[in-house]
C-alpha positions as CSV (number, residue, x, y, z in Angstrom):
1,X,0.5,35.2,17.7
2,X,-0.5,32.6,15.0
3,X,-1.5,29.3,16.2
4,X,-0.4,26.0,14.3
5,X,-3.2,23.2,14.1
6,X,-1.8,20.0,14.8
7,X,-4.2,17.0,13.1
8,X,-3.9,13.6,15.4
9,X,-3.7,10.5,13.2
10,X,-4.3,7.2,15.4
11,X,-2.3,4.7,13.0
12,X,-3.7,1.5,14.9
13,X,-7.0,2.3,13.0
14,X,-5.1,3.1,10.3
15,X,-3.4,0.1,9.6
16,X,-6.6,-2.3,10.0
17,X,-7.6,-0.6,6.8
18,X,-8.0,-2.6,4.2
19,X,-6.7,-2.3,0.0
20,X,-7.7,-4.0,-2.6
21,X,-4.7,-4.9,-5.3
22,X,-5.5,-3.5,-8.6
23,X,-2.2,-3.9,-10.6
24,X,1.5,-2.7,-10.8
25,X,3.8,-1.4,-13.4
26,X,7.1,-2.1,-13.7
27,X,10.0,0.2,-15.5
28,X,13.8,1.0,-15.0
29,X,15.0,2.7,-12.0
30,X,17.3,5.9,-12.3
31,X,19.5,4.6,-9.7
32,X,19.9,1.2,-11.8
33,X,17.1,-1.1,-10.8
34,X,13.6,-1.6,-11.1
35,X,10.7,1.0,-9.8
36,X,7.3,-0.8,-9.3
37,X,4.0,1.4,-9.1
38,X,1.4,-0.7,-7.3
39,X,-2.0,0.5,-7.5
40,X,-4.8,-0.3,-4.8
41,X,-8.4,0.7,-4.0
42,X,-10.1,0.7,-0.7
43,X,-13.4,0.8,-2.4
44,X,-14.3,4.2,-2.6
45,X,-10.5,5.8,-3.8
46,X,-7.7,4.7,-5.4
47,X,-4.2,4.9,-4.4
48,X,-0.7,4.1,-5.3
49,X,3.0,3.7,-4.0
50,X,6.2,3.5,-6.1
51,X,8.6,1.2,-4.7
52,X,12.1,0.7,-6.0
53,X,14.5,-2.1,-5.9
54,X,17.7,-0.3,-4.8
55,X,16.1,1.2,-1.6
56,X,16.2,0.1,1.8
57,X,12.3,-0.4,2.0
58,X,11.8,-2.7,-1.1
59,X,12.3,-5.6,1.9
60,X,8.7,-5.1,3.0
61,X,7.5,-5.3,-0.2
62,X,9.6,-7.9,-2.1
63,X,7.3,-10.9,-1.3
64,X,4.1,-8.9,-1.5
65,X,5.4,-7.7,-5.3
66,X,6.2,-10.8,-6.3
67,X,3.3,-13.2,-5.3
68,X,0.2,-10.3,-5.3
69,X,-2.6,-11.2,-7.5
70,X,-5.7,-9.0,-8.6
71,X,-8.3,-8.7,-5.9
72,X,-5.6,-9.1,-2.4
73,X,-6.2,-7.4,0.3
74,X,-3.6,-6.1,1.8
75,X,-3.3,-4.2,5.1
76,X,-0.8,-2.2,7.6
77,X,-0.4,0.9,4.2
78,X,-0.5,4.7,5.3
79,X,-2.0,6.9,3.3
80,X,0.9,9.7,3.1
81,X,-1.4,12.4,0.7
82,X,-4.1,12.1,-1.2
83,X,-3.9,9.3,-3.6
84,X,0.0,8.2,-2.6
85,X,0.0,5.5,-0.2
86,X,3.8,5.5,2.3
87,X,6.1,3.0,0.9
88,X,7.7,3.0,4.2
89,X,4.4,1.0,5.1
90,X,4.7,-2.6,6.5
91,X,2.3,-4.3,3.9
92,X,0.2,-7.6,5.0
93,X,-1.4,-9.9,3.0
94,X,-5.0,-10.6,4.3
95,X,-6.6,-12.8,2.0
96,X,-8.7,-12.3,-1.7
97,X,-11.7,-10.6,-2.4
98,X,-12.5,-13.2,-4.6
99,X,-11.9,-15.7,-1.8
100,X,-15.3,-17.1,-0.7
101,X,-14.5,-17.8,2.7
102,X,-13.2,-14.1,3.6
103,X,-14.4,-12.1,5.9
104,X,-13.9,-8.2,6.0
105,X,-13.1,-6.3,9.2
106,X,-15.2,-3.5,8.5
């Protein structure tokens, strides 16, 4: 009989890592809004989420996309594959990386 691994993810570490903002892209929706692609970095790879208007998750991310600037940090994002961060995530701002008086976690 075959045996299925099963890989353990603890998400409380998970969600005390920290992105950096890179950018985002904005175009049309299919389903007749607006998709956003936001891009991040955690300092080693980069990752990104699409997030459209018309879906029940663009709520978590409605402030973040319209206030973010280059260099937040944002926390509380699952990595869901390589590269493609969950857009289910609960985003939270942290502070700026170009913010003197931050501090980093790690």
């Amino acid at each position: 009989m075959k045996k299925t691994k099963v890989k353990t993810i603890n998400l409380g570490d998970m969600n005390k890592k920290e992105f950096i903002y890179k950018n985002q892209k904005k175009v049309k929706s299919r389903f007749g809004g607006d998709m956003y692609y936001l891009f991040f970095n955690d300092g080693t790879s980069s990752f990104r989420t699409c997030v459209d208007t018309t879906f029940r998750n663009f709520s978590k991310w409605e402030k973040l996309i319209n206030n973010i600037i280059k260099g937040d940090i944002v926390t509380g994002l699952v990595v869901k594959s390589k590269g493609m961060i969950d857009a289910d995530s609960t985003p939270r701002y942290v502070g700026n990386i170009y913010d003197f008086n931050y501090k980093s976690n790690k």
